[in-house]
FIKE-992081 format. One line per field, with one value per residue (C-alpha): chain; residue number from 1; residue in one letter; x, y, z. Coordinates in nm, 2 decimals. Layout:
<recs>
cadena (A|...);
num (NUM|...);
residuo (a|...);
u (X|...);
v (Y|...);
w (Z|...);
</recs>
This chain:
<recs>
cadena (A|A|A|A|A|A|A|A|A|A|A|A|A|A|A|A|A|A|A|A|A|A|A|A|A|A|A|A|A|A|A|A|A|A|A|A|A|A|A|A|A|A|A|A|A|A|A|A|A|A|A|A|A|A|A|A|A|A|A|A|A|A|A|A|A|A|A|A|A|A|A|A|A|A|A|A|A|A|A|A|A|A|A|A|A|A|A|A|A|A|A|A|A|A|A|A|A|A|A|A|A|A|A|A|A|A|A|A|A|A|A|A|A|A|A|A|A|A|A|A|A|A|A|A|A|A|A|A|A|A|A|A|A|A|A|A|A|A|A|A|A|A|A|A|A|A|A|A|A|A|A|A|A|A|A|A|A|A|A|A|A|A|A|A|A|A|A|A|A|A|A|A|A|A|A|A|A|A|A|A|A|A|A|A|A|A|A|A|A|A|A|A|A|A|A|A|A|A|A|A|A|A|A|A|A|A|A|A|A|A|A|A|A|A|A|A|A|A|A|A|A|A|A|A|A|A|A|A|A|A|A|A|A|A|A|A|A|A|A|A|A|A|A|A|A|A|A|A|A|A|A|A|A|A|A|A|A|A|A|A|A|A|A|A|A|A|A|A|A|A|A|A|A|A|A|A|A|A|A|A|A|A|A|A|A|A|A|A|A|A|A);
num (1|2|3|4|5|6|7|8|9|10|11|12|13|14|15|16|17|18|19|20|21|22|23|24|25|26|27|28|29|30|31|32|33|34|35|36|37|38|39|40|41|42|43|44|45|46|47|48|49|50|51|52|53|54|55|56|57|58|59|60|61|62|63|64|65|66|67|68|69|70|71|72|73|74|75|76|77|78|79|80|81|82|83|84|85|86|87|88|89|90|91|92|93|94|95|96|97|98|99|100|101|102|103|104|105|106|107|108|109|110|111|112|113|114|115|116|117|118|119|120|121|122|123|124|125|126|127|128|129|130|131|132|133|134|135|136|137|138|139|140|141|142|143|144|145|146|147|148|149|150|151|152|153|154|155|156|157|158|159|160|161|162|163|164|165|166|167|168|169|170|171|172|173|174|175|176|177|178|179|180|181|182|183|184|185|186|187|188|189|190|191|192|193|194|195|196|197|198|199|200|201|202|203|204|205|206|207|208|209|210|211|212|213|214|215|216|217|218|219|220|221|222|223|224|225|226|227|228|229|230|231|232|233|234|235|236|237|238|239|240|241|242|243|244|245|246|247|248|249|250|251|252|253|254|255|256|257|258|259|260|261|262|263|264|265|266|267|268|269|270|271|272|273|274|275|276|277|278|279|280|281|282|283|284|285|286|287|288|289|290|291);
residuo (x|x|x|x|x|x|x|x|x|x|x|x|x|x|x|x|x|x|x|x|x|x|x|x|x|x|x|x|x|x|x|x|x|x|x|x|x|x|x|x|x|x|x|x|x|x|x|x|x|x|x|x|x|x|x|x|x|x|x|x|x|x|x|x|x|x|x|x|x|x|x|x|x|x|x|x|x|x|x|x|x|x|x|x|x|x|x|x|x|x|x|x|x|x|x|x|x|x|x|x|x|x|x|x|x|x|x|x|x|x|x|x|x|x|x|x|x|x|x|x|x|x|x|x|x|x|x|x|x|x|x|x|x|x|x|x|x|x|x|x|x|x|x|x|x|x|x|x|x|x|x|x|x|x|x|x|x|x|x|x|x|x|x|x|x|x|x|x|x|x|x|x|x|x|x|x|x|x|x|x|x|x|x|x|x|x|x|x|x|x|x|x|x|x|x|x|x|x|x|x|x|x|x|x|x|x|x|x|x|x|x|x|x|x|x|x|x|x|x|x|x|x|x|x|x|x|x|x|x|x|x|x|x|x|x|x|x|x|x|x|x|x|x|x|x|x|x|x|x|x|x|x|x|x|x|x|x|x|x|x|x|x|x|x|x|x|x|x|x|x|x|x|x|x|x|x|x|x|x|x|x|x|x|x|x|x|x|x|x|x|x);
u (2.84|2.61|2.30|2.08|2.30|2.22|1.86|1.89|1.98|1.72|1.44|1.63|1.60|1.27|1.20|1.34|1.59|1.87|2.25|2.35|2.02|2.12|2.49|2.46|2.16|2.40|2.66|2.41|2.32|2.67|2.79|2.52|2.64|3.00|2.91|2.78|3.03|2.74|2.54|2.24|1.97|2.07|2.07|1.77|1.53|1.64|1.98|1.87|1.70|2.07|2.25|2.05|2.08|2.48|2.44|2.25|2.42|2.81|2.87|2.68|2.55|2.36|2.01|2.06|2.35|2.09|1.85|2.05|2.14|1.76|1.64|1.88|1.85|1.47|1.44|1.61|1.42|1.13|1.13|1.39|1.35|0.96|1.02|0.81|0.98|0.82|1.16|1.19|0.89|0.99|1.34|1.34|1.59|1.62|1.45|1.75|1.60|1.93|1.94|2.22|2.48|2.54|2.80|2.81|2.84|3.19|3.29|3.14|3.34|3.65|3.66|3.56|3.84|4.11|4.01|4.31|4.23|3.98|3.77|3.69|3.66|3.42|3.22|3.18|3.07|2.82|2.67|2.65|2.54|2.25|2.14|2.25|2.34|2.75|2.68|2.44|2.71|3.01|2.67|2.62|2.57|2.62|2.32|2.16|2.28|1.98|2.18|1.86|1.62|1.95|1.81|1.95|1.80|1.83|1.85|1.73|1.80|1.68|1.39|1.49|1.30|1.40|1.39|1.49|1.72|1.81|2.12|2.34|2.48|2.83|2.83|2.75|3.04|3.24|3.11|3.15|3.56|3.60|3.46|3.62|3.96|3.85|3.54|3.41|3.05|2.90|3.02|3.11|3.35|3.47|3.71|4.01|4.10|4.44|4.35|4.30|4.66|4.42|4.21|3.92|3.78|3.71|3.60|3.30|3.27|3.18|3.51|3.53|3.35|3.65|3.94|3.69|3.53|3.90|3.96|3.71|3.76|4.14|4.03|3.79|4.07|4.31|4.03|4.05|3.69|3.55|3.20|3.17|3.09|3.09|2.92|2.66|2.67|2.67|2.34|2.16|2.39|2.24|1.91|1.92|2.08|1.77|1.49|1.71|1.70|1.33|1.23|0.92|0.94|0.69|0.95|1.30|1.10|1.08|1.44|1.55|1.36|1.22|0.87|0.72|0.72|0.83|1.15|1.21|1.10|1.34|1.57|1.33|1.51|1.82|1.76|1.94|1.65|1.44|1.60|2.00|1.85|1.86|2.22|2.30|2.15|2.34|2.51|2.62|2.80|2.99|3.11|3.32|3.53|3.84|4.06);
v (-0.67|-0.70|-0.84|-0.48|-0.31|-0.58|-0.49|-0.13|-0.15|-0.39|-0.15|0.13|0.03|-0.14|0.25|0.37|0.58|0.69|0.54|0.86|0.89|0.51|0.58|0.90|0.69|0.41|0.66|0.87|0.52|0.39|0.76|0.69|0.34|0.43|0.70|0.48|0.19|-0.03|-0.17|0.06|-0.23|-0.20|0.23|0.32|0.61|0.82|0.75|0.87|1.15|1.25|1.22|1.42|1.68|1.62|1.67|2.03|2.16|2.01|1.95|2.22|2.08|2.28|2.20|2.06|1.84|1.76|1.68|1.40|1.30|1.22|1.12|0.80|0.71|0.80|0.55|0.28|0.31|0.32|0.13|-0.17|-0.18|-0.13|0.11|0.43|0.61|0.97|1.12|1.02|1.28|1.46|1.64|1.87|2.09|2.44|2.62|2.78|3.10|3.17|3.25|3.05|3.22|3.31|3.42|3.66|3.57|3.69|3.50|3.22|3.27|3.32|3.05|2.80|2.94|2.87|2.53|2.34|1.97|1.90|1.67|1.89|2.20|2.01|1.86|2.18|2.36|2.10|2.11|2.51|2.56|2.26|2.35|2.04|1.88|1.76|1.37|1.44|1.60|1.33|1.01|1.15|0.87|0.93|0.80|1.08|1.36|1.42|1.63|1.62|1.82|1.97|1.79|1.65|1.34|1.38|1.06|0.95|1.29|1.37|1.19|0.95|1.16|1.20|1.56|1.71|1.98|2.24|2.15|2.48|2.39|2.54|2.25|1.99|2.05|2.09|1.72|1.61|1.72|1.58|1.22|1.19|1.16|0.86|0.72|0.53|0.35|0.45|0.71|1.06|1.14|0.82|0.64|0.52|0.18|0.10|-0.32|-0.19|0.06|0.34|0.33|0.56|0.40|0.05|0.20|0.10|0.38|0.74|0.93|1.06|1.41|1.43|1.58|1.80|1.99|2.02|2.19|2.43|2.53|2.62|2.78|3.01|3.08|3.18|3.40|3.61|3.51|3.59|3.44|3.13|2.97|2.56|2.34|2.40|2.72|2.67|2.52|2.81|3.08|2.90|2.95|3.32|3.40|3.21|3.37|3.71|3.64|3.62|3.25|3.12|3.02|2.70|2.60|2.64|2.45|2.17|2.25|2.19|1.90|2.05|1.96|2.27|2.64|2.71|2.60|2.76|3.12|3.15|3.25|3.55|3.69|3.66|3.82|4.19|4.47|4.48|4.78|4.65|4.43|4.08|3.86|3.70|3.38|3.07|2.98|3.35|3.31|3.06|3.20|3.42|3.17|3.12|2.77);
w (2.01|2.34|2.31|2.42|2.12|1.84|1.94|1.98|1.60|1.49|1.65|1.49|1.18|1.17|1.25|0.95|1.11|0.89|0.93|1.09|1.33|1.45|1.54|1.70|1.93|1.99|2.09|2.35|2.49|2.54|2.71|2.93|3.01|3.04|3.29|3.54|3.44|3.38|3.15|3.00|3.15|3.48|3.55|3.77|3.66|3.98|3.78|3.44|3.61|3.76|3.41|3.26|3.51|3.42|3.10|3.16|3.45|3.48|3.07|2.96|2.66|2.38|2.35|1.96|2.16|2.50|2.20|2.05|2.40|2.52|2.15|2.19|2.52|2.48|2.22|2.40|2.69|2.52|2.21|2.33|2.68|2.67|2.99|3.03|3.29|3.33|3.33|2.96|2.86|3.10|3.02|2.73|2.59|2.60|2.31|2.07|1.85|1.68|1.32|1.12|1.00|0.62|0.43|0.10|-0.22|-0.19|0.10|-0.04|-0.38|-0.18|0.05|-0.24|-0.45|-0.13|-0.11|-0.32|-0.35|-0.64|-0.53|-0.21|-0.42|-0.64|-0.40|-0.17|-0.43|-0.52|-0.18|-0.19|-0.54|-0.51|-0.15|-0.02|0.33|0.41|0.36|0.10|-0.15|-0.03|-0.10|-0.43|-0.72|-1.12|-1.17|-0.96|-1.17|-1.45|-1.67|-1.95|-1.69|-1.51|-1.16|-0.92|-0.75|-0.35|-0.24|0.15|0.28|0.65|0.73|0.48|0.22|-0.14|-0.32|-0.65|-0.68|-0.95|-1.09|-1.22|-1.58|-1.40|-1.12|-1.43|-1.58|-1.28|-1.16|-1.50|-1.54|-1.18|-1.28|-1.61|-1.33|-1.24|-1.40|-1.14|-1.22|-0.87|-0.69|-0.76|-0.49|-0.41|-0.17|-0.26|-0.09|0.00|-0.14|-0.47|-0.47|-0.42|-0.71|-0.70|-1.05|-0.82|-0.46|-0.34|-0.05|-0.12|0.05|0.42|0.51|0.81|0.53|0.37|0.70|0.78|0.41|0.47|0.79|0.69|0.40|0.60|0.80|0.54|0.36|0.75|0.77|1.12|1.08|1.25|0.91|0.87|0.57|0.69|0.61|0.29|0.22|0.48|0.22|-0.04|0.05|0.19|-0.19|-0.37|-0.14|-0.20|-0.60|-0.57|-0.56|-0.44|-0.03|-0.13|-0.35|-0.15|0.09|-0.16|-0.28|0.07|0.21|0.51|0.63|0.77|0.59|0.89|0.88|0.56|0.61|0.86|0.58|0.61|0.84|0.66|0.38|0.29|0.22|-0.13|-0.21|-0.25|-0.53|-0.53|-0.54|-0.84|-0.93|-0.88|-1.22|-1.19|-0.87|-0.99|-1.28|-1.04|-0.93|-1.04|-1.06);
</recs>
């Protein structure tokens, strides 16, 4: 490890930033290095101004993808070079006003339902029945499933921001079959190790998201599902069916973890009419899935 990189990640996390935030920095920062074949130090602003200019006009890249790009190499220009270059507040990504996309309850029931290995199944339909983000279903602990107020404890989520969640009395006794398989003292969807002859009871890791986003986009594919539908998806379905079953915006924005209304009541626009009646409520959903 270089010198600049050790102290990239000290400044990133005296920041606070989450362990996802400070590899995807690291990674803008040493794309930018590897594209001038030199170290980060040593690249001119007239440089930076040019790469960025690459990354808009020659790659292409979508402004949630530019974003990442100039938060990293922002922040190491900035924060652990101590250099304020007006080219660094001065790129800005294209504003995106598209609306997520969401699947039906059906699609939803069906794609869950194709999804064959158990501990994916289990923990997919965790992350759509509780609302919550890809690495926040794979992190979750025992000890953060309150099964005597039917919550579930949201540890560090984006911002590094803890949240309660409803927990369905459906997906507690789904998570409670799936860890009675292997009873480990931590983790819920742990990862087996090959040191310990693949023993989930004594893993110390939470498994790998890679084999489950490949589960669920071959399932979506086998259901003949056109949407371009991801985990994501999940959590933003989630949250149209709630606001579309009548709960309170204020509180799926708590539900959620987002910071501004604003965010939420984009879900607004999601929403079927008043008159088709609202979708069933979660514990109903998934009482239409079949094993």
């Amino acid at each position: 490890m270089t010198i600049l990189k050790e102290r990239m990640i000290e400044d990133l996390r005296l920041r606070g930033l989450s362990a996802n935030t400070q590899r995807a920095y690291i990674s803008a920062v040493r794309q930018l290095a590897r594209h001038y074949g030199k170290p980060p130090d040593r690249i001119s602003e007239s440089e930076l101004r040019q790469y960025f200019l690459y990354l808009k006009n020659e790659l292409g890249l979508s402004a949630s993808s530019f974003r990442i790009a100039l938060s990293g190499i922002k922040f190491f220009y900035h924060h652990t070079l101590e250099r304020d270059w007006t080219i660094l507040n001065m790129a800005r990504p294209a504003r995106e006003k598209r609306l997520p996309v969401v699947l039906s309850v059906e699609e939803v029931c069906q794609i869950l339902s194709a999804i064959h290995r158990r501990h994916y199944r289990v923990c997919l339909t965790t992350i759509y029945s509780c609302g919550l983000r890809r690495q926040e279903g794979i992190d979750l602990k025992v000890g953060d499933v309150d099964s005597v107020r039917m919550m579930v404890h949201v540890r560090c989520g984006k911002g590094a921001k803890d949240r309660y969640v409803p927990l369905p009395q459906r997906t507690l006794d789904l998570l409670r079959g799936y860890w009675a398989t292997h009873r480990n003292p931590i983790w819920i969807f742990p990862r087996p190790q090959p040191s310990d002859a693949y023993s989930l009871a004594t893993a110390t890791k939470p498994m790998s998201g890679t084999g489950m986003l490949i589960a669920f986009k071959d399932a979506v594919v086998k259901c003949g599902i056109r949407k371009p539908a991801s985990i994501r998806t999940l959590r933003h379905s989630w949250a149209t069916h709630l606001l579309e079953a009548g709960v309170n915006l204020r509180l799926l924005q708590s539900y959620l973890g987002h910071s501004s209304l604003n965010y939420t009541a984009l879900y607004t626009h999601l929403t079927h009419k008043i008159e088709l009646q609202a979708l069933e409520k979660i514990n109903e959903v998934l009482d239409h899935l079949t094993w």
